[in-house]
C-alpha positions in Angstrom: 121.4 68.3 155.5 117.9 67.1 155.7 115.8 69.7 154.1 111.9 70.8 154.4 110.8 69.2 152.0 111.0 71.6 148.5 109.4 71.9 145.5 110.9 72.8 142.2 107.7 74.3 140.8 109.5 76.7 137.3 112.4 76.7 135.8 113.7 79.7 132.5 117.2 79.3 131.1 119.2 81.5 128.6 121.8 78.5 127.3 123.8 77.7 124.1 121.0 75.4 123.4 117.1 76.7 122.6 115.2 77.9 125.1 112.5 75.2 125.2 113.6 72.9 127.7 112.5 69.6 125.6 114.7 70.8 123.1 117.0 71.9 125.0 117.7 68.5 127.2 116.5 65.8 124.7 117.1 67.2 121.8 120.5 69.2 122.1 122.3 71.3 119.8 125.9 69.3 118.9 128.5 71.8 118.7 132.0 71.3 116.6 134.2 74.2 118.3 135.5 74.8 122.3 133.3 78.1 122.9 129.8 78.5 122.1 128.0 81.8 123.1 124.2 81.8 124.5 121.5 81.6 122.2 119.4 84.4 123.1 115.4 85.4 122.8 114.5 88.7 121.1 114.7 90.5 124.3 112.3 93.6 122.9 109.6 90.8 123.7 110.4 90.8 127.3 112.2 94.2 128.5 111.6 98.2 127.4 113.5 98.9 124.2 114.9 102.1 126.2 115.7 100.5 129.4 117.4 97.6 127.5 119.8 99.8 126.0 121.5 100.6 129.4 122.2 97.0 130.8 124.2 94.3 129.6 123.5 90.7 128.1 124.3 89.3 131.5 121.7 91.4 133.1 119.0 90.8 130.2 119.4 87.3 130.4 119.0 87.0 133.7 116.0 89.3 134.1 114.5 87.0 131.0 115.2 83.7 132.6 113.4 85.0 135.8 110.7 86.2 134.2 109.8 82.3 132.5 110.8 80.5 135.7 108.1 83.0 137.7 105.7 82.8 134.8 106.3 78.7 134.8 105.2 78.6 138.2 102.3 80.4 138.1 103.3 83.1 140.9 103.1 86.9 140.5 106.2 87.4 142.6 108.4 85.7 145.1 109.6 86.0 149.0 113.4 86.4 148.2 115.6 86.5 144.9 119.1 84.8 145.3 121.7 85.0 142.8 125.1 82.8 142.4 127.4 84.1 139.9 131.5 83.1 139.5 132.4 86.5 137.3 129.5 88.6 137.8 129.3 91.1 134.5 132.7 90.5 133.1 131.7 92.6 129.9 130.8 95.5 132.0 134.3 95.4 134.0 135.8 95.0 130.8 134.6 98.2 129.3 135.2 100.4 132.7 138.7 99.3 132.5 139.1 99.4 128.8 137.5 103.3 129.2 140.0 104.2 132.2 143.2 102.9 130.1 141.9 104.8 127.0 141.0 107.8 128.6 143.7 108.4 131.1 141.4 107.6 134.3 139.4 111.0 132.9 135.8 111.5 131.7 134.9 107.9 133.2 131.2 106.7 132.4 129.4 105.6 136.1 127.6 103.2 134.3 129.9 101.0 133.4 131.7 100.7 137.0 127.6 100.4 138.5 127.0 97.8 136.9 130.3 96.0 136.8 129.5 94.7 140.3 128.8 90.9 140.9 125.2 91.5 142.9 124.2 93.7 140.1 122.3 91.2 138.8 120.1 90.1 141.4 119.3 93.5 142.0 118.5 94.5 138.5 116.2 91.3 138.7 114.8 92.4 141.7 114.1 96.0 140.7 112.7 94.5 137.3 109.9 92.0 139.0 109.3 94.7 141.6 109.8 92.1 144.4 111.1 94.1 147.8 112.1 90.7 149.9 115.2 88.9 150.5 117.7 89.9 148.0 121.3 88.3 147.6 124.4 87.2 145.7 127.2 84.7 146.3 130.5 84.4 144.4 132.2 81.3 145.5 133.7 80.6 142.0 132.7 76.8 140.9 129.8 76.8 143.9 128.3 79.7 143.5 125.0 78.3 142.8 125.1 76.0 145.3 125.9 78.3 148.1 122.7 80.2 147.0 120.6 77.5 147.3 122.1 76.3 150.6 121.1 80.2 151.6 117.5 79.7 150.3 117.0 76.3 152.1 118.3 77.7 155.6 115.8 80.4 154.8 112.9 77.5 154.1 114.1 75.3 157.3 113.5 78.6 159.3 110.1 79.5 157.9 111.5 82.8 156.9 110.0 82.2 153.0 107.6 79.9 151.1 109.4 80.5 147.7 112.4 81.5 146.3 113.8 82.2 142.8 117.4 81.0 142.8 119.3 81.6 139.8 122.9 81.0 138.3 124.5 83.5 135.8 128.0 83.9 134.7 129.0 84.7 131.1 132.1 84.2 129.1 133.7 87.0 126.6 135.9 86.5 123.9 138.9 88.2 125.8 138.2 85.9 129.0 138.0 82.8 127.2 141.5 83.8 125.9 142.5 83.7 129.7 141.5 81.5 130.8 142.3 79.1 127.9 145.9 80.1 128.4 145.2 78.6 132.2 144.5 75.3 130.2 140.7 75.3 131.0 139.9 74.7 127.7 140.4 72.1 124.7 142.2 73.2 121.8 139.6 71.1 119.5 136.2 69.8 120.4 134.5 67.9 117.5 131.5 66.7 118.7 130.2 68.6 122.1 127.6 66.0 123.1 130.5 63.2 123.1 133.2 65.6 125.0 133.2 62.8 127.4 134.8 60.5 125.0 137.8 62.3 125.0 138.7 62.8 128.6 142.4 61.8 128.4 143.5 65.4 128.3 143.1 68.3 129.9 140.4 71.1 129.4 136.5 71.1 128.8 134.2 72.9 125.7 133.1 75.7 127.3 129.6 77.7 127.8 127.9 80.3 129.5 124.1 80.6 130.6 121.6 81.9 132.9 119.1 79.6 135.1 116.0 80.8 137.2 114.9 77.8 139.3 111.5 78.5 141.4 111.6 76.6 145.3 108.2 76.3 146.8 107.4 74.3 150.0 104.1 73.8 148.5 103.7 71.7 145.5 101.8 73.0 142.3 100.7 71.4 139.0 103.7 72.2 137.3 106.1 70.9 139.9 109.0 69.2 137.9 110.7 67.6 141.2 111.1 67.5 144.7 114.9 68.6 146.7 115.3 66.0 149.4 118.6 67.1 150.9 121.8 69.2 150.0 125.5 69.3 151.4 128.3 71.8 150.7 132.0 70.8 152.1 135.6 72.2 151.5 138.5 70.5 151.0 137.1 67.3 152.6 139.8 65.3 154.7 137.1 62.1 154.4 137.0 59.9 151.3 134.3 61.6 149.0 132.6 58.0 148.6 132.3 57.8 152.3 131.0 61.3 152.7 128.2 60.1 149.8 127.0 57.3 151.7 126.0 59.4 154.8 124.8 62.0 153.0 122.3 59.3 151.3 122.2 57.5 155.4 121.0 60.8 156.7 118.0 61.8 153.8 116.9 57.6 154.7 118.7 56.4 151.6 121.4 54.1 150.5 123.4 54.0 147.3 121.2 51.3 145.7 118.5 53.7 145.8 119.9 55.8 143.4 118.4 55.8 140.2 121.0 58.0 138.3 124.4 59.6 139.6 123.9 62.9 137.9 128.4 64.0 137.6 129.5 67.5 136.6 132.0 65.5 134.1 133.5 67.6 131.4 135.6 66.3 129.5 138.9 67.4 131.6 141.1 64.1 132.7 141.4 65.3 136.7 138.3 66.8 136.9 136.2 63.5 135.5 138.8 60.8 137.3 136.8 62.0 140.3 133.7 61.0 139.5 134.5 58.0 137.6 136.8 56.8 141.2 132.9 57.3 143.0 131.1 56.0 140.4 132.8 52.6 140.2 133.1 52.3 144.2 129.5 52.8 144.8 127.3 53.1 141.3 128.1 51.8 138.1 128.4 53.0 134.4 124.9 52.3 133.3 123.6 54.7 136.4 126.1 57.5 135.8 125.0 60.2 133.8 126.1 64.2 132.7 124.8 67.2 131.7 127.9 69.4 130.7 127.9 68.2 127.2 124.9 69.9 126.9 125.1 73.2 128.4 129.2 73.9 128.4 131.9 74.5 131.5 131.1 77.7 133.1 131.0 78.4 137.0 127.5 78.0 137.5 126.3 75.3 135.4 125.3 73.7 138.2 122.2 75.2 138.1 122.0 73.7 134.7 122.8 70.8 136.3 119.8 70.9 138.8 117.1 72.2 135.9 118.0 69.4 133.6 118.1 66.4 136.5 114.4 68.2 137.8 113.0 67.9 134.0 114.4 64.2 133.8 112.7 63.3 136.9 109.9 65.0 135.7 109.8 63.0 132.2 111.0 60.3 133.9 113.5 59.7 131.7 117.5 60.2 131.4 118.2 60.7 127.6 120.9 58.4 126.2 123.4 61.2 125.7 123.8 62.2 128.9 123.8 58.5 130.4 127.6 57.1 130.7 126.3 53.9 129.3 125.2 55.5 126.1 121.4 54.1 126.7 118.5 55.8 128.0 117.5 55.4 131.9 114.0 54.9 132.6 111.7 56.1 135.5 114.2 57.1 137.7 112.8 57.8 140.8 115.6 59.4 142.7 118.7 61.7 141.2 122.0 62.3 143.0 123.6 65.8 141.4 127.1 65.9 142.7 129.5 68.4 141.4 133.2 69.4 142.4 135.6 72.7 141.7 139.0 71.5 141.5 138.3 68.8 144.0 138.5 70.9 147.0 134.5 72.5 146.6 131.9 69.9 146.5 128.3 70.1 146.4 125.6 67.4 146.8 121.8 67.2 146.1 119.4 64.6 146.0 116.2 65.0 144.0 112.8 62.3 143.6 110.2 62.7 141.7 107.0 64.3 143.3 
């Protein structure tokens, strides 16, 4: 889909690396265990003390990280807020059920149960910034982020909104990551985090949890980091995905050649990265294939890390050598394809340029 043209214009992010987002992309923190926690701000600096008490991280993360991106851009508030999350507040579910287990289904706290639900957090952020517009979540596991930003450009293409704060949120408890590790979605060992590529001959990633506010404008602004060119979404695609690529890049006036970096949601997992690397060596090549996951961990929404970190390369205009495939830095990149996949069935594309 050819989009009106967009603006990313502010980004904030709660991540297991530090909040500034020069350290946090070039300057990374490298991680020797498979599950890493978010690094979080002294939150007393950004919410009431009394008001904090009642919500959980999930929530005061995401309020934080909408407050910085709105802040970033300059704005005082925005046409509509839309949230993607994959588990919505899993420590809040885990405490309603914990209480109606321990207590016999009696003497059950609302509070936990209210704010247990997955559009809890958009609406916490809403009521928090005071904005009254467009407000809405989507829960499509791996492409949650995505379908929220596919909602906020059909809202852009329609005229409906000038800006949007799109954000991504999902975080991962102890007793979760016990889960799901027992699914096989995680390493037994990581050593080095930033090289989790390197050892791709297994199964399982290093995994992560954030929150990321991105602002959309249709109007540029001084502290524009890059502009969105086009997006697709597509399920269980009966087309070769290297095919699809090509007319995707045909319809936004591009061809592969044009493509400065091929930004991959690689992980670390064998399946999971053999689909990137097939595209990659069809129609890019090594030294134009780069990765953000070592940085920022596997969690269902990191795609919105994904789209923050490509934005601020364009914007620096340049791709540091640990996220490159190559293992050297690319230089002015001009325009950045961000492709990411959930199990190979859900795929998301979206091309980026400099402004």
């Amino acid at each position: 889909m050819v989009l009106k043209e967009l603006f990313i214009n502010g980004c904030g992010s709660i991540s297991i690396q530090n909040a500034a987002i020069n350290e946090c992309i070039f300057s990374p923190i490298n991680y020797s265990e498979n599950y890493v926690r978010c690094i979080e701000p002294n939150f007393k600096d950004y919410l009431d003390p009394i008001a904090a008490r009642r919500m959980s991280r999930i929530i005061k993360r995401a309020i934080v990280s909408a407050k910085n991106a709105v802040k970033e851009s300059g704005l005082e508030n925005v046409d509509a807020i839309i949230t993607g999350t994959g588990l919505g507040c899993v420590e809040d579910t885990e405490k309603f059920l914990e209480a109606m287990i321990t207590n016999d289904e009696k003497f059950l706290q609302p509070t936990y149960f209210i704010q247990s639900t997955h559009n809890t957090i958009s609406s916490q952020i809403a009521i928090n910034m005071k904005c009254h517009g467009y407000n809405n979540t989507y829960i499509h596991r791996g492409t949650s982020f995505e379908n929220a930003l596919m909602d906020a450009v059909l809202l852009f293409n329609t005229n409906e909104i000038h800006t949007a704060l799109v954000t991504g949120n999902d975080e991962l408890t102890p007793k979760y990551f016990t889960f799901l590790r027992r699914l096989g979605y995680w390493k037994n060992k990581v050593d080095n985090s930033l090289k989790i590529i390197e050892n791709n001959n297994d199964s399982g990633s290093f995994a992560g949890e954030g929150s990321v506010s991105i602002i959309f404008s249709d109007k540029k602004s001084d502290s524009s980091y890059a502009k969105l060119l086009g997006m697709d979404l597509f399920f269980k695609q009966t087309q070769p995905i290297e095919q699809k690529i090509e007319q995707f890049l045909s319809e936004c006036g591009l061809s592969t050649s044009d493509v400065s970096v091929y930004m991959t949601g690689m992980n670390g997992d064998k399946d999971n990265d053999a689909v990137y690397s097939e595209i990659s060596n069809k129609l890019f090549s090594k030294e134009n294939t780069a990765f953000y996951k070592n940085i920022c961990g596997e969690y269902y929404t990191s795609g919105a890390f994904g789209v923050m970190a490509s934005a601020y390369c364009l914007q620096q205009k340049q791709v540091p050598a640990h996220m490159m495939l190559s293992g050297n830095a690319k230089k002015d990149s001009k325009y950045i394809l961000l492709h990411n996949h959930f199990r190979n069935k859900s795929h998301s594309l979206l091309l980026l340029s400099t402004c």
